[in-house]
N, C-alpha and C positions, 0 to 999 in steps of 0.2 A: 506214908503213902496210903496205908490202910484206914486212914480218917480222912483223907482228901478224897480217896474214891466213894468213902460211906455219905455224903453229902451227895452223888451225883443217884436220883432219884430212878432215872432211865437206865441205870449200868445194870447187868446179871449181879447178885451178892455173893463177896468174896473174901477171903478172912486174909490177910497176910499176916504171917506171923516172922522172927528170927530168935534165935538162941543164941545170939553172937551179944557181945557187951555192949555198952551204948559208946556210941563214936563221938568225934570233938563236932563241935557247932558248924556249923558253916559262916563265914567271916564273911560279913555285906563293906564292900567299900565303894565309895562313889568317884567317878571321875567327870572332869568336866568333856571330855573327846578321847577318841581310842587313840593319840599318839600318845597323852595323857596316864593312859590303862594301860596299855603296853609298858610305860617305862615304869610306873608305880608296880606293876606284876611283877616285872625283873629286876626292880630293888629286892620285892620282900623274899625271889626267889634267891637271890645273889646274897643276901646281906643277914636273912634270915636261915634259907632251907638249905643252900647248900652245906652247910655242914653236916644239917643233922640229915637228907637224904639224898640218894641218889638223885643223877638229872633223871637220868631213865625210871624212874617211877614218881615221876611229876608231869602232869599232863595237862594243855591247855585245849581244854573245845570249842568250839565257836559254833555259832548255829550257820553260818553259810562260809565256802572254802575262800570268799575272799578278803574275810575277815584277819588270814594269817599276815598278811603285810605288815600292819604294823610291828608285828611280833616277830615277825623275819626281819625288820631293817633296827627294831633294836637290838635284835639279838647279833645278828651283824657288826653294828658298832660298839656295843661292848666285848665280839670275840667269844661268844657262850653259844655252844656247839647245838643245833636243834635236827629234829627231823620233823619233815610231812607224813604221817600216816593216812593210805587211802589216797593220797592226792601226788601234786606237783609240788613242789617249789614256784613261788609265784612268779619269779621273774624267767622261770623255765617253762611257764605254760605257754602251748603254742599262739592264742591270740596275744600273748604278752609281748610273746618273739614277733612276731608280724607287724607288731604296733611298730616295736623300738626298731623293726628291719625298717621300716619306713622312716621313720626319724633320722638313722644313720646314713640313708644315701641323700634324704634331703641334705643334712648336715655334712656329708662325704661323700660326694661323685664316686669317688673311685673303690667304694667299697661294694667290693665284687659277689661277699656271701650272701650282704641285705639286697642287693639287685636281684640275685637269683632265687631267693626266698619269697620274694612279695612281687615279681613282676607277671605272676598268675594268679597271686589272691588278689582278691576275687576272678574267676577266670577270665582271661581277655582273649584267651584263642593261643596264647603262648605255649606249644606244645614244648617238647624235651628233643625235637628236630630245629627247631627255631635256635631254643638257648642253646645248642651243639654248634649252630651256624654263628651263630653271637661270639662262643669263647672261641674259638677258631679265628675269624678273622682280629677278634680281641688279641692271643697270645702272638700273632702272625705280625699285628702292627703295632704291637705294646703299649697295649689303650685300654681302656676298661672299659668292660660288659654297656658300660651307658653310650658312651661316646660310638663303641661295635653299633650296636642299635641306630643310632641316628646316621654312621655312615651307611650303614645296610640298606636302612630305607632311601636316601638319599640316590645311592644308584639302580634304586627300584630293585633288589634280592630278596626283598619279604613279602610273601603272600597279600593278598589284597585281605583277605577279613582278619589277618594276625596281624599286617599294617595298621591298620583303624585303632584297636589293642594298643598296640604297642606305642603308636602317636597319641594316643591320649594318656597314655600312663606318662611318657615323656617329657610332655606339657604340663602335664598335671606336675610333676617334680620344679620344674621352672618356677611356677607359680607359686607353690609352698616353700621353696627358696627366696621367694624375694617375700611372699608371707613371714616370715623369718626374720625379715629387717623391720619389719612393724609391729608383731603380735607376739605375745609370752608364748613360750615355747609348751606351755597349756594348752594354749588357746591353739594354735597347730597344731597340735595331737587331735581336737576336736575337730578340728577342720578335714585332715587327712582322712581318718576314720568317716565321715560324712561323704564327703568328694570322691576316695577310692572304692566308695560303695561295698568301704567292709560291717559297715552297722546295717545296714539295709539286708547286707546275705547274712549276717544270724537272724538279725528280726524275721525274715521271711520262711526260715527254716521253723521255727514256732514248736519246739523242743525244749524240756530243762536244760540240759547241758548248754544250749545258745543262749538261754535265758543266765544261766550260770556263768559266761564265757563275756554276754554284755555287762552283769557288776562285776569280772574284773577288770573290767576296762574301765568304768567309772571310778573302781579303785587307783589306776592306775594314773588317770590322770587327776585325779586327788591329791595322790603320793607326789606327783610333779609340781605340786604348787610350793613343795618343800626344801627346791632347789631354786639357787638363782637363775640360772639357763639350761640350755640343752645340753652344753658341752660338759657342765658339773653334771649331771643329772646322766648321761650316756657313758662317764666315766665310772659313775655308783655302779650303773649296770652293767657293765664289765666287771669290777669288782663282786659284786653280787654273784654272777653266774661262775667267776672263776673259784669260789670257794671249796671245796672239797666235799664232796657226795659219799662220802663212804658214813656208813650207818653204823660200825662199831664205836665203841667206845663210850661215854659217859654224852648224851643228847637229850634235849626235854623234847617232848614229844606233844607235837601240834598236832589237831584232826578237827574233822565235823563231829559235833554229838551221832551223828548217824553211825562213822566208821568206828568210835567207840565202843559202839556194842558188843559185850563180851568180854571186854578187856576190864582190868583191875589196876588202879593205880593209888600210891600212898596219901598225894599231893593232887586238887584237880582245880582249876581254873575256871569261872563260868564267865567268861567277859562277854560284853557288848549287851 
């Protein structure tokens, strides 16, 4: 560190010194793509380190959080226990939930949590009076939150500017359902995210975190090129999120280089 700073002409002079012994090299490996790096990482961790180290003092960084995907869907399918430090779980971040809540009712009318999850994002005037009057006449005539919706309006109960809302969110479902029968289940995710005007309200927010929040989405629908359809792909993520969040026990530990700071570990990862 002390000979890479001593070349920079403009810096204040600074001596760093350590009294500690010299450590092992740092090992350069090339891959051709990070599904690539991710699985070559978890061989040499699986096949090499886990014997001789704990998971928990093996650590991978990435330089941006949604770099962990790969490494969450292989550590997934081999069953090797990990954690997020600093962050989410990818397919538990909320623009991730939003995406797939949209995917599920296009692919599932009657599924009543992703209705209720994404029929305000982005706002359409859909208050929490609205969805009360939705599951109400819903549990009353044993139909689901969609179907509530279009009779509601149908006999004129919903407000004139949460009508407008709610009819176009509606239609919009129509549409990416029968989009559905024509276009990769990729290419739908692309289209929803454009049409329900949820890429529009981060870009406009004009903040890191929105800026952070649009590459996982680009992540996200990257990772979906990896599946045949929707319905493989809505199934992964189900499995994914129903895995167990408890943080004891033996876990290799994912983060950004930023959440690292401070921490010490035996084993470190510099991927991407």
């Amino acid at each position: 560190a002390s000979g890479l700073i001593s070349k920079n002409n403009d810096r204040l002079g600074k001596k760093l010194w350590t009294d500690g012994k010299d450590g092992e090299l740092i090992k350069l490996t090339c891959y051709k793509n990070g599904r690539e790096e991710a699985t070559g990482i978890s061989d040499i961790i699986e096949q090499k380190l886990k014997k001789k180290y704990s998971l928990n003092s093996i650590s991978i960084l990435v330089r941006a959080i949604f770099q962990t995907r790969e490494f969450e869907e292989r550590f997934l399918k081999i069953g090797m226990g990990y954690r997020v430090i600093g962050g989410t779980k990818f397919y538990e971040r909320a623009e991730i939930k939003d995406s797939v809540a949209f995917l599920r009712i296009v692919f599932q009318k009657n599924d009543d949590l992703a209705f209720e999850r994404i029929i305000n994002v982005p706002s359409r005037s859909v208050g929490d009076k609205t969805l009360k009057q939705l599951y109400d006449w819903a549990k009353k005539n044993r139909i689901s939150l969609e179907d509530s919706a279009v009779k509601q309006i149908e006999i004129n109960k919903i407000k004139p500017k949460t009508k407008i809302g709610l009819m176009r969110i509606l239609n919009l479902f129509k549409k990416w359902r029968n989009d559905l029968r024509v276009k990769k289940h990729y290419e739908l995710m692309e289209i929803i995210l454009d049409e329900s005007g949820y890429t529009k309200m981060l870009k406009e927010k004009k903040d890191l975190e929105s800026e952070g929040k649009l590459e996982n989405l680009k992540e996200l629908i990257r990772g979906m090129h990896d599946f045949e359809n929707l319905e493989i792909f809505l199934e992964h993520v189900a499995l994914a999120t129903s895995i167990d969040n408890n943080w004891s026990g033996e876990k290799i530990n994912l983060m950004t280089m930023h959440a690292a700071k401070g921490l010490e570990f035996d084993v470190v990862f510099l991927p991407g």
